[in-house]
N, C-alpha and C positions, 0 to 999 in steps of 0.2 A: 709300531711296536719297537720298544728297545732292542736294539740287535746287539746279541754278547757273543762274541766269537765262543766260549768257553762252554755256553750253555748248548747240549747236543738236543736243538728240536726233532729231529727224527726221533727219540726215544719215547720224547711226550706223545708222537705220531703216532708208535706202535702201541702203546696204552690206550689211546683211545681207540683206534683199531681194535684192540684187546678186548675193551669194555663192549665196543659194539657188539664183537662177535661172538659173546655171550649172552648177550640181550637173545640174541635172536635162537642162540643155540637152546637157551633154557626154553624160552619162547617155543621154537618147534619142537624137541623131545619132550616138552609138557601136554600137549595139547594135541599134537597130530596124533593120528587117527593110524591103531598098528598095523591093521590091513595093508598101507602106506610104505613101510617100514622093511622096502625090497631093499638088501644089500648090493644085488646085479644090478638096480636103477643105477645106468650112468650118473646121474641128478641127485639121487640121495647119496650115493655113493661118493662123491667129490665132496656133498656138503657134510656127511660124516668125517672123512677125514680133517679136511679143514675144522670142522668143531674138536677133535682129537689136538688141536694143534692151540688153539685158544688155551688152556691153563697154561702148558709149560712157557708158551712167552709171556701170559699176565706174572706169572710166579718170577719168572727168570726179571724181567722189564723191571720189578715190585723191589727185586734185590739187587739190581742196575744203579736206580734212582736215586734209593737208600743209601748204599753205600756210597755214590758220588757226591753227595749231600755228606754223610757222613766225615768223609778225609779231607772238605775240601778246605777248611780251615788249619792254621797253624798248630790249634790246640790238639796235644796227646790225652789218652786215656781219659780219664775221671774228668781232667781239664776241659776237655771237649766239648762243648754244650748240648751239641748232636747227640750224647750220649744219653741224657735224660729226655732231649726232647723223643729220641729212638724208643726208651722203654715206656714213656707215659704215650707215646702210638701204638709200640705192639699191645700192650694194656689195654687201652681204645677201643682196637679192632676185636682182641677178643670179647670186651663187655658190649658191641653191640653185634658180634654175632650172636652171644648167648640174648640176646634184647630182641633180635629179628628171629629167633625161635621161641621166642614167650608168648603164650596164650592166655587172653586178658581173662577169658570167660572161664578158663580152665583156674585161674588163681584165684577167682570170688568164689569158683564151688571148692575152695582151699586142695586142690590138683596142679600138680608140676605133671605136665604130658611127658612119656616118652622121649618122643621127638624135641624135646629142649637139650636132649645131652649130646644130640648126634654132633658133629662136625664140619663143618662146613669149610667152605674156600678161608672165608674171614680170618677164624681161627686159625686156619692153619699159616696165613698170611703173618698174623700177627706175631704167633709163635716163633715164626722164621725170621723177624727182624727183630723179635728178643734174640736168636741162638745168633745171628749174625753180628749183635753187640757182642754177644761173650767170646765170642771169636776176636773180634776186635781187642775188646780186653784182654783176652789173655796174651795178644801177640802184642799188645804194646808193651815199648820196651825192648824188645827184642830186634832180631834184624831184621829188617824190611819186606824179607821174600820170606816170612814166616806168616804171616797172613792173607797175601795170595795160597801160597802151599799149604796152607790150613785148609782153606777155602775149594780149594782145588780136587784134595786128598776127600774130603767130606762127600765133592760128589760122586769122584769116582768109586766111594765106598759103598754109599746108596744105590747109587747105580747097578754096582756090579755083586752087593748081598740081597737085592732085594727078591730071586727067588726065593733066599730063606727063609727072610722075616716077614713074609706076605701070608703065611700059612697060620702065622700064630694068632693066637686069638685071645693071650694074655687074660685067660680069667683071675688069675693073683690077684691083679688090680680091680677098686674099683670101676664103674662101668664106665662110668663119665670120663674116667683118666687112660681108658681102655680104649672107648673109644677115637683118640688120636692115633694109635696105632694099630687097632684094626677095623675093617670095615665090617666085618661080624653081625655087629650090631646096627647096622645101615649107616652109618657115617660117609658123607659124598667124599670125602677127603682125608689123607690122614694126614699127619706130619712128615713121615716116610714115604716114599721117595719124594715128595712135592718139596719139601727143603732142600732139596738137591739142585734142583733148578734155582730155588733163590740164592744159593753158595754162591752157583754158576754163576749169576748175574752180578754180582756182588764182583767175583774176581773180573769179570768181562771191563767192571766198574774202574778197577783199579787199575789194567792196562791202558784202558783211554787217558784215566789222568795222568800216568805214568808217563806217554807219550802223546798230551793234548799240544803240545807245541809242533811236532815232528810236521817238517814241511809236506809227505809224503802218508802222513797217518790216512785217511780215507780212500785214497787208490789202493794201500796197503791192507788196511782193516777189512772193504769188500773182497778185496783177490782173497784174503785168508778164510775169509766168511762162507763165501759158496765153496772154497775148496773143501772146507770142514763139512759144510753139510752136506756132498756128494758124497765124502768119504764116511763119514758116520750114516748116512739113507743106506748107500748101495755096497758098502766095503766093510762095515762094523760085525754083521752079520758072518763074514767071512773071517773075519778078525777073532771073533770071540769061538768059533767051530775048531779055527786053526788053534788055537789055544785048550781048548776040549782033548781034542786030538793026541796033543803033544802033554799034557801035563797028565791027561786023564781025569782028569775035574768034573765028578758031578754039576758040581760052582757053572763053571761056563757052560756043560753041556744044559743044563736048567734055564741060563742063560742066554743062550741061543734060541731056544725054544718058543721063547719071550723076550725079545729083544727090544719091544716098544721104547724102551728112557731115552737108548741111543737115539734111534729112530728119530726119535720127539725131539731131541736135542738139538740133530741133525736139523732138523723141518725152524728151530728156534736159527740157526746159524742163517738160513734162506732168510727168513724173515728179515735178520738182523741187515742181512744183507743188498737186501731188497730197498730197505728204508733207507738205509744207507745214500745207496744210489741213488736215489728221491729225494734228500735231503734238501735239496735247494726250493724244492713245493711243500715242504713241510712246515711252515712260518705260518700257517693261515691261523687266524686268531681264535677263529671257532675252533676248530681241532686241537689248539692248544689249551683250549678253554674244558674241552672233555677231557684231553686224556689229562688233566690238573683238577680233574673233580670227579674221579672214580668211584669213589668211596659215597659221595650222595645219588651217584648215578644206580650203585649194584643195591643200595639202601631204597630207593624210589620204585626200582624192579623189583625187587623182594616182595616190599607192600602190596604192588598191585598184582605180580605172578602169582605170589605165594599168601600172601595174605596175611601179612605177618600181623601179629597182636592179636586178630579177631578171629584170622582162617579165612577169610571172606575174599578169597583170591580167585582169579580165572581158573586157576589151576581146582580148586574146588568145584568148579561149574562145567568146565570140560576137559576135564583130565582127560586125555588120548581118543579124543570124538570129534573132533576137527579135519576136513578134508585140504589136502595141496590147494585148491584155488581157493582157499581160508588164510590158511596158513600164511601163503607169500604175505598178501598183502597186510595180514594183521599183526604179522612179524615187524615189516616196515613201520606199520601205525606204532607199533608198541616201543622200538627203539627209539622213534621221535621224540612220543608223550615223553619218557621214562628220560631222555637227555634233557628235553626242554624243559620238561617241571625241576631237575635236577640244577639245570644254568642256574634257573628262575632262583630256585634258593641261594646259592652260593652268589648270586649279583645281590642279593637284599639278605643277606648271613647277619650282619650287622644290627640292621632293623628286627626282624625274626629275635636275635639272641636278645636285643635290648625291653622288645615287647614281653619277652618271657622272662626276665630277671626283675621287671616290672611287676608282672603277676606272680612271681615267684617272693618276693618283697610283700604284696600286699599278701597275698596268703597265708606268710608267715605273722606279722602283724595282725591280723584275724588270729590264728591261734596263739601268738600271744597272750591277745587280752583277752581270748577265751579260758586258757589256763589258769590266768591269772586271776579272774571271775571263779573259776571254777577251785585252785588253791584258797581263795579266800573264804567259800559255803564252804568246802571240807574241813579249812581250818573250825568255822563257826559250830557247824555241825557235831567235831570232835570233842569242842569245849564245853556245850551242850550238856552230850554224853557224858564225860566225864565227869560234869556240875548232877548230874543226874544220877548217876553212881555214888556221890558223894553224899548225897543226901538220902539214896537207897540206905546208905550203910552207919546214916546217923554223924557221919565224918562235918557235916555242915548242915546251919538250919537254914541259909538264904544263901 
């Protein structure tokens, strides 16, 4: 493998990490059996939290990657090329979230379900590395610590109003644009607070390149990493009471109450941390090979969890009826399938895309010279008529 000092495989590490620990999360919360479902189980209990801790580093990691991608060239604003390939992916990601909630059978009895408007991780992915361009954009130009501080400002906003705007339920809006911002309507995700986490990642983005030379960056970057997330786990909580206290603040005392983002942040800083430290095991070609194909991996899951297009998913057949000595090992089967069919396309991308632009070519050549058959009997058929009428109305004798 090409070794680039520049390129941080740890990152790709924690994505794939990332991706795994959702294979398996959706995998047991779909299928195990609620009898199961003791929060005092030391065993569920560890793997709840850890499942708690999968979004905010896929999200945070999502807006790491992006953005390091994003600044790593010379070009400003518009110039950037990053910048349109950034909108025709957040674009992407939302047209095949709304694609992995489309139901085929539901569209031939001419029915859009429900369930195609809700919200998903995708979407809200996607959305957050569109707002993460317009941030971009609008700080170019400007001085340099205006898009970290943008960035920055963003989460601590989300972060710290999101007792407020968790309650509303935005019927003004229609449902579909409604549904991004509240879960009301059953949406797994909104855009609020989950874009918070991708700001974060994004600014996290810009300190590395800021100081990707620094002979001390990595001894530096870990010490700061667990320092932050012992203080945001076990100190935030005390932080945001003391701030209750003193201002009087429904805001923080609301906040305190429900202090999960810190929390999660905090659990995102260990993580970072952790991989960090590992860095030097983090080169293995497979591992880089998932976490650089997320996106066919969570597409491959969906199909066979959920059943996208048909419904015809496990999750149809045993929604929450699966016992623990099920589960483990068909969590493990399911992450495998769901990676290795996912490799399997992304190594033959090429062949797949050329086969289908092939039958895509020949299908359209069929109706082609189907239309064109068919403009010419209309044409015939009108001239007919018309010769037909003419002579109704005595206009012509032949």
């Amino acid at each position: 493998m090409k070794n680039n000092k520049y390129r941080l495989y740890f990152v790709d590490a924690m994505r794939a990490w990332a991706i795994l620990m959702m294979l398996q999360g959706h995998f047991v919360d779909g299928l195990l059996d609620p009898i199961y479902r003791d929060s005092s189980n030391m065993v569920f209990g560890i793997w709840q939290y850890f499942r708690g801790v999968t979004a905010p580093v896929f999200f945070t990691v999502s807006g790491f990657i992006f953005t390091y991608l994003l600044i790593k060239g010379t070009e400003t604003g518009w110039d950037n090329p990053r910048v349109k390939k950034g909108i025709k992916r957040g674009l992407q990601l939302l047209f095949i979230g709304y694609l992995l909630r489309t139901n085929l059978f539901g569209l031939l009895n001419g029915e859009i379900y429900g369930s195609f408007y809700l919200v998903d991780v995708l979407h809200c992915i996607g959305l957050s590395l569109l707002g993460i361009v317009g941030i971009y954009l609008f700080s170019s130009g400007k001085r340099k610590f205006v898009f970290p501080l943008v960035l920055l400002v963003t989460t601590l906003v989300l972060f710290v109003l999101e007792p407020q705007y968790k309650t509303m339920g935005h019927t003004y809006l229609p449902e579909f644009l409604a549904n991004y911002l509240t879960k009301v309507n059953g949406s797994v995700f909104t855009i609020f607070p989950w874009f918070g986490y991708a700001t974060f990642g994004s600014f996290l983005a810009l300190m590395f390149a800021r100081f990707k030379d620094f002979k001390y960056l990595y001894p530096s970057a870990i010490s700061i990493a667990f320092a932050m997330g012992y203080l945001l786990i076990a100190q935030s909580s005390n932080l945001v009471l003391w701030l209750s206290q003193t201002t009087g603040s429904k805001l923080f005392a609301d906040l305190y109450l429900n202090n999960f983002l810190l929390h999660r942040l905090g659990d995102v800083f260990v993580v970072f941390g952790l991989f960090m430290l590992m860095r030097r095991f983090m080169t293995n070609k497979t591992v880089l090979s998932i976490g650089s194909s997320t996106l066919s991996i969570y597409v491959v899951h969906y199909m066979i969890l959920y059943g996208s297009l048909t419904g015809l998913g496990l999750y149809a057949f045993l929604h929450h009826s699966l016992p623990p000595s099920i589960i483990v090992p068909g969590a493990i089967a399911f992450m495998i399938a769901c990676t290795y069919g996912a490799l399997r396309y992304e190594r033959n991308k090429a062949d797949i895309k050329l086969k289908l632009s092939e039958i895509r070519q020949l299908v359209a050549g069929q109706l082609e010279s189907w239309s064109l058959f068919s403009l010419r009997a209309v044409k015939e058929f009108a001239f007919r008529l018309w010769i037909a009428v003419l002579r109704l109305l005595r206009v012509v004798k032949n």
